[in-house]
C-alpha positions in Angstrom: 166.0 124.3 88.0 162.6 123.3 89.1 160.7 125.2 92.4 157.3 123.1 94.3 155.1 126.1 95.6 153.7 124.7 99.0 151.6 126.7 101.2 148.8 125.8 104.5 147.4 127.2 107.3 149.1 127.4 110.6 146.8 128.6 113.0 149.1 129.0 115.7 150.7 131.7 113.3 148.2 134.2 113.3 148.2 137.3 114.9 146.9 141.2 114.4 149.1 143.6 112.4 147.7 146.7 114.8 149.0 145.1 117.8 152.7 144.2 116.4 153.4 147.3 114.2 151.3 147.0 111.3 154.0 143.6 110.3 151.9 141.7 107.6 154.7 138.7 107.3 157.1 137.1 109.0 160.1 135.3 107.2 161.6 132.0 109.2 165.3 130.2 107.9 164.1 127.4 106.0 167.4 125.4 107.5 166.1 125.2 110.9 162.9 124.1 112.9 161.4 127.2 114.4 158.1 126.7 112.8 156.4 122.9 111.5 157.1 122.3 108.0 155.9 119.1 105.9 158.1 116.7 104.9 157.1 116.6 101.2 159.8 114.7 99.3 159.9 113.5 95.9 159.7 109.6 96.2 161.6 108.8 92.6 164.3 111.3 93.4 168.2 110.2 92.2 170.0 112.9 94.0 172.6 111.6 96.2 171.3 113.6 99.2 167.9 112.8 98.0 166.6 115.8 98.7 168.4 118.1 96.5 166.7 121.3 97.2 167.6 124.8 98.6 165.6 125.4 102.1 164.6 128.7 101.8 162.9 130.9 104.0 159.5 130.4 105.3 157.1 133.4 104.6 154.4 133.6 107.3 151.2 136.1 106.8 149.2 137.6 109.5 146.2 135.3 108.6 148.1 131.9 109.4 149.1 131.2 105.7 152.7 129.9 105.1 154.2 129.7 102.1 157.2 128.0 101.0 158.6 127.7 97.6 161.9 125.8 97.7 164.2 125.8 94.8 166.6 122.9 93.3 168.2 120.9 90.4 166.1 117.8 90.4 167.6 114.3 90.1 165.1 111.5 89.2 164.3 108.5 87.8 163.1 108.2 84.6 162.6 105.2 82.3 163.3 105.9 78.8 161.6 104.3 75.8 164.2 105.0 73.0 162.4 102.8 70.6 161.8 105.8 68.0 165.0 107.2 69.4 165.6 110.3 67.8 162.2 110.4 67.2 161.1 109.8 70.5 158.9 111.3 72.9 159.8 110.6 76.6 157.3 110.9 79.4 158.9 111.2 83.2 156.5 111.0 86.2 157.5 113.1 89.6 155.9 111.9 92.7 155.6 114.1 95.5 154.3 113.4 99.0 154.3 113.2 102.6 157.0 111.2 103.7 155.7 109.8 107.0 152.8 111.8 107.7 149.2 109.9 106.1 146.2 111.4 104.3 144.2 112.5 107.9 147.4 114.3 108.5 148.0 115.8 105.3 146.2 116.5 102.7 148.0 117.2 99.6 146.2 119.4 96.6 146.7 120.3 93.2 145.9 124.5 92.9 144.4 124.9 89.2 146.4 127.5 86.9 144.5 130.8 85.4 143.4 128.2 83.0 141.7 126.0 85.1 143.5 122.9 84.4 146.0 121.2 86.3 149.9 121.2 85.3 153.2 122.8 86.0 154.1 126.4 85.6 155.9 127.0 82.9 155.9 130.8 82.7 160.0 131.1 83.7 160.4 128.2 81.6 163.6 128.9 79.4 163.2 126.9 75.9 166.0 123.5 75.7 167.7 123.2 72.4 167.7 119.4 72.4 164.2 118.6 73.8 160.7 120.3 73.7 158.0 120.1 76.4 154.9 119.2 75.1 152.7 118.9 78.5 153.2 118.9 81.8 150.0 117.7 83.4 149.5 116.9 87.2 147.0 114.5 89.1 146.4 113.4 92.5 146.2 109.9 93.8 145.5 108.3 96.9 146.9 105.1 97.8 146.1 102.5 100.0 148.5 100.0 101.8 147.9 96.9 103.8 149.9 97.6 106.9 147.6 101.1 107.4 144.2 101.7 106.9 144.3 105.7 106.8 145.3 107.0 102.6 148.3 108.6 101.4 148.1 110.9 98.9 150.5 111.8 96.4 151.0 114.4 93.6 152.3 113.5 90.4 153.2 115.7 87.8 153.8 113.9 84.2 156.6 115.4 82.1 155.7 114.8 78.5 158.5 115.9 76.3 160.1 115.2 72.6 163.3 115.5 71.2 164.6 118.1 69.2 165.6 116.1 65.6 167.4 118.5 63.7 171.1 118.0 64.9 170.6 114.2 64.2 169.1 114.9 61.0 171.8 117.3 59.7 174.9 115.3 62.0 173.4 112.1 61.5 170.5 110.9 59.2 171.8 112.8 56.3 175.7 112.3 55.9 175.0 108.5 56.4 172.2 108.7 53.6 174.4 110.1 51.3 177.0 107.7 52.0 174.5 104.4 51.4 173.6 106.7 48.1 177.6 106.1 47.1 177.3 102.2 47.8 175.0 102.3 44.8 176.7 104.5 42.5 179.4 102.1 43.5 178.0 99.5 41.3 177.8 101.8 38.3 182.0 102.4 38.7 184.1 100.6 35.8 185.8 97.5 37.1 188.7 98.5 34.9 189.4 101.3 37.0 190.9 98.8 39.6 189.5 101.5 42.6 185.7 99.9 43.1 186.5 97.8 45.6 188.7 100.2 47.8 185.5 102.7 47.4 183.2 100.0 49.1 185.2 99.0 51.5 185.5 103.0 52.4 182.3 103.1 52.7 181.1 100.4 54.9 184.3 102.2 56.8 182.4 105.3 57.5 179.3 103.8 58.0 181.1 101.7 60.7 182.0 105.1 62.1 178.6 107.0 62.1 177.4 103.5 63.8 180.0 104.2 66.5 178.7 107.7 67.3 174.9 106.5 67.4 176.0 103.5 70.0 177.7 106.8 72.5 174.6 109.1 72.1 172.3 106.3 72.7 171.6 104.6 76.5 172.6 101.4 76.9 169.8 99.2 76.9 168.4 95.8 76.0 165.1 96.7 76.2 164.8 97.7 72.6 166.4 98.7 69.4 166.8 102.4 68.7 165.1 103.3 65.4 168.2 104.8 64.1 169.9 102.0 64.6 167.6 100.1 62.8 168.4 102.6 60.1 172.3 102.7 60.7 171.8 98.3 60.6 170.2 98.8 57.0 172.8 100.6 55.9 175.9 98.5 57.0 173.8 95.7 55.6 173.3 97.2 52.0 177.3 98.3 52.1 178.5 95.0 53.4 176.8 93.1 50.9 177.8 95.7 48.0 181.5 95.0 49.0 180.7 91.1 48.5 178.6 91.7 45.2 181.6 94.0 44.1 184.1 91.2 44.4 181.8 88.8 42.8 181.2 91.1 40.0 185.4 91.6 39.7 185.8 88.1 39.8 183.5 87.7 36.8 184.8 90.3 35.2 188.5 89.1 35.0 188.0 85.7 34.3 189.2 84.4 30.7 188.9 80.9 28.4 191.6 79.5 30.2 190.5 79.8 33.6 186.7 79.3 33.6 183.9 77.8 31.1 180.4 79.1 31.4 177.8 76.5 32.0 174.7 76.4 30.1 172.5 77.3 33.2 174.6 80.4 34.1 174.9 81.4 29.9 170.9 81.0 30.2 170.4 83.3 33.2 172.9 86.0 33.2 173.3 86.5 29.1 170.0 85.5 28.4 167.3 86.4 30.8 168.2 89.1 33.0 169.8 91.0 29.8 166.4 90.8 28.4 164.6 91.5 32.2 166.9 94.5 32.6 166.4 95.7 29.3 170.0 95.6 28.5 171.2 96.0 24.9 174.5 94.5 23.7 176.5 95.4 20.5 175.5 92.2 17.6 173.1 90.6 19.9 169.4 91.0 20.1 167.0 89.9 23.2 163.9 89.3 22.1 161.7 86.8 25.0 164.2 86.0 27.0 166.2 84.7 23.9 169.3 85.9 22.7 170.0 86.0 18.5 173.3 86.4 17.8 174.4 89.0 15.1 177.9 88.9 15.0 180.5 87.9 11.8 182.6 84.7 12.5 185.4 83.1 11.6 184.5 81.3 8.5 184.2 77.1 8.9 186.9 74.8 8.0 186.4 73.2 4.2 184.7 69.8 4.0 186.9 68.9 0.8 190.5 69.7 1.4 193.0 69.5 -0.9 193.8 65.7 -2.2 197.3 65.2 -2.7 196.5 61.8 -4.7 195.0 63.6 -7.8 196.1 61.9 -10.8 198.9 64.1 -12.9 200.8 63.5 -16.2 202.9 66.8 -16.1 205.6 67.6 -13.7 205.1 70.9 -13.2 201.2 70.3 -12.8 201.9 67.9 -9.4 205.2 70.6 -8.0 201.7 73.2 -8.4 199.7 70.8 -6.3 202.0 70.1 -4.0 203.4 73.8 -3.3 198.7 75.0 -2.9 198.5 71.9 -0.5 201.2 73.1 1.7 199.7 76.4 1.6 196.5 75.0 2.3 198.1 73.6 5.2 199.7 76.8 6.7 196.0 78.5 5.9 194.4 76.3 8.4 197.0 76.6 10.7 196.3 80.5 10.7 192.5 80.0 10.8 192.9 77.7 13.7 194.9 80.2 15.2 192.8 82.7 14.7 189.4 80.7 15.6 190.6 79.8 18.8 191.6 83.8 19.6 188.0 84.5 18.6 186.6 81.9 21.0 188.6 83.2 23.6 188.0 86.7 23.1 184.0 85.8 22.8 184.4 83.8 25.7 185.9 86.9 27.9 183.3 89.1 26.3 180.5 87.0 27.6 182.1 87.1 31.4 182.6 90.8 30.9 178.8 91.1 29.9 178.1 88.9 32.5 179.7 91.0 35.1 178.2 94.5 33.8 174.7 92.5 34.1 175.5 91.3 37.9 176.5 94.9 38.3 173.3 96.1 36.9 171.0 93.9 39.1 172.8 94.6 42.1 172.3 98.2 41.2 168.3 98.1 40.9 168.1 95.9 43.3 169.9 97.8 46.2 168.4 100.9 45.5 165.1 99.7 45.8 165.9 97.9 49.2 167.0 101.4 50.4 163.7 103.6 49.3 161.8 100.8 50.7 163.5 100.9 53.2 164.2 104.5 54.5 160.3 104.9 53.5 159.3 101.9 56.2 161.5 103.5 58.8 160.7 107.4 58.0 156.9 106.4 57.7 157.2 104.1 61.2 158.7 107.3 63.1 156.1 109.2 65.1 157.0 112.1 63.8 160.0 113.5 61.5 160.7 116.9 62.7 160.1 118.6 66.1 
């Protein structure tokens, strides 16, 4: 509720308190015309009546000095900069003055408070939970317009006020922090678990959400981008592209010999170089340069001599011998083979697996980076953090 103090001299008001039985004051219904009144409006008002407040009664002195002090819920306009919203500051101007009467006619001033300066008083002022008044300043300005030659005055009063943080920070800023925090830890989950996928995709769900209540407490405008939404944008932006790093790294992950061949280029970069950037260590494998040494026991190497079945032989039981160590021989490589090509596949496998846990390990640095820097550039841009 918000009360103008207006007072002036009327000297057809004045009389002698000896003559009327020592009456001092007079008090006249503000709802109807038995005295002159100005017609002091607020020019920016958004009250469907525009004039929203209570005419109440008229106190008249002895000396000629009325005062007036109308009460009222004021409705005006108010353009809101919720760049930094909801660490904004908004400043609201009132304008009050004379709706058809000009400067020669009335002439509209600004008393100073007990501390000489000019502002609003805010000594019934009850404290708001959601927004702090920081000054309340007034000034007086005369206008000139081209249709009259004689100034208007006006008196506006600038509402300077910031808003309360901590329900956004505790409702708002922190839950979906902690949430984006999860993302990353996301990338730390085994793939084997078969759940990492469902966990990212839950949480660009609930970042969705906390998106959804920042568009309702927000005013819809095109003007410019809140600042938390900025910071909620970040956030789906980290999630959304930990869900598609996720599947990449699951897609690596599962894929075998049969399936997929790894390229030199790709062997190069994600077994060789980032391994070796990320400071990675691998069980039989040493990076040293970018380089990869390989420590690991293999199959042995097929023979270059086989067995020759033509070797010359005077005794039957020498060539049945021969014969019977060729055909196991024969079965020998058979099971080497066999065995050979397990071990390529399983080293194949192995190197997508280690590829995968190095995408994962990347995307792990990476994002978490992106989201100090980030929640430092838009903490640090903020005018201020808490109010």
């Amino acid at each position: 509720m918000f009360s103008t103090f207006l007072t002036w001299f009327d000297h057809k008001l004045q009389w002698e308190p000896k003559k009327y039985g020592g009456i001092q004051d007079i008090r006249f219904p503000g709802s109807s015309d038995h005295i002159w009144k100005p017609d002091v409006l607020l020019y920016n008002s958004a009250a469907e009546d525009f004039d929203s407040t209570f005419k109440s009664n008229l106190l008249t002195y002895h000396t000629g000095t009325v005062v007036w002090i109308p009460p009222g819920v004021l409705k005006f306009v108010c353009q809101l900069d919720v760049t930094w919203f909801p660490f904004d500051d908004q400043v609201c101007e009132m304008k009050f003055g004379s709706w058809t009467f000009h400067g020669y006619a009335i002439d509209l001033q600004i008393d100073d408070d007990s501390n000489g300066t000019q502002s609003m008083d805010l000594s019934t002022y009850l404290v708001n939970g959601e927004w702090q008044v920081i000054s309340t300043n007034a000034k007086r300005i005369v206008s000139y317009y081209k249709c009259c030659p004689e100034p208007y005055p006006t008196v506006n009063y600038y509402l300077h006020i910031r808003r309360r943080t901590l329900y956004y920070g505790f409702n708002l800023i922190i839950p979906s922090l902690l949430i984006s925090l999860m993302a990353i830890l996301g990338f730390m989950f085994p793939p084997d678990a078969g759940e990492k996928i469902t966990l990212e995709v839950t949480i660009l769900l609930a970042i969705v959400f906390f998106l959804s209540m920042v568009s309702e407490m927000t005013p819809p405008t095109s003007e410019a981008v809140p600042l938390i939404g900025v910071f909620f944008s970040c956030c789906m932006l980290v999630v959304s592209a930990s869900v598609v790093f996720t599947i990449v790294v699951l897609n690596l992950h599962f894929r075998s010999a049969d399936s997929h061949e790894m390229n030199p280029l790709v062997r190069r970069i994600l077994l060789e170089f980032l391994p070796w950037l990320l400071f990675m260590s691998r069980p039989g494998y040493k990076f040293v340069k970018a380089n990869v040494i390989d420590n690991t026991d293999k199959m042995p190497k097929k023979p270059k001599n086989p067995l020759d079945c033509n070797l010359p032989s005077n005794h039957a039981g020498y060539e049945a011998q021969i014969l019977l160590l060729h055909s196991v021989h024969t079965e020998l490589r058979k099971v080497v083979a066999f065995y050979s090509k397990e071990e390529h596949d399983e080293r194949i496998q192995t190197d997508w697996r280690f590829a995968a846990m190095v995408v994962d390990r990347a995307c792990l640095l990476l994002f978490t980076v992106f989201i100090v820097v980030s929640i430092l550039a838009i903490m640090m841009s903020a005018p201020h953090i808490i109010a």
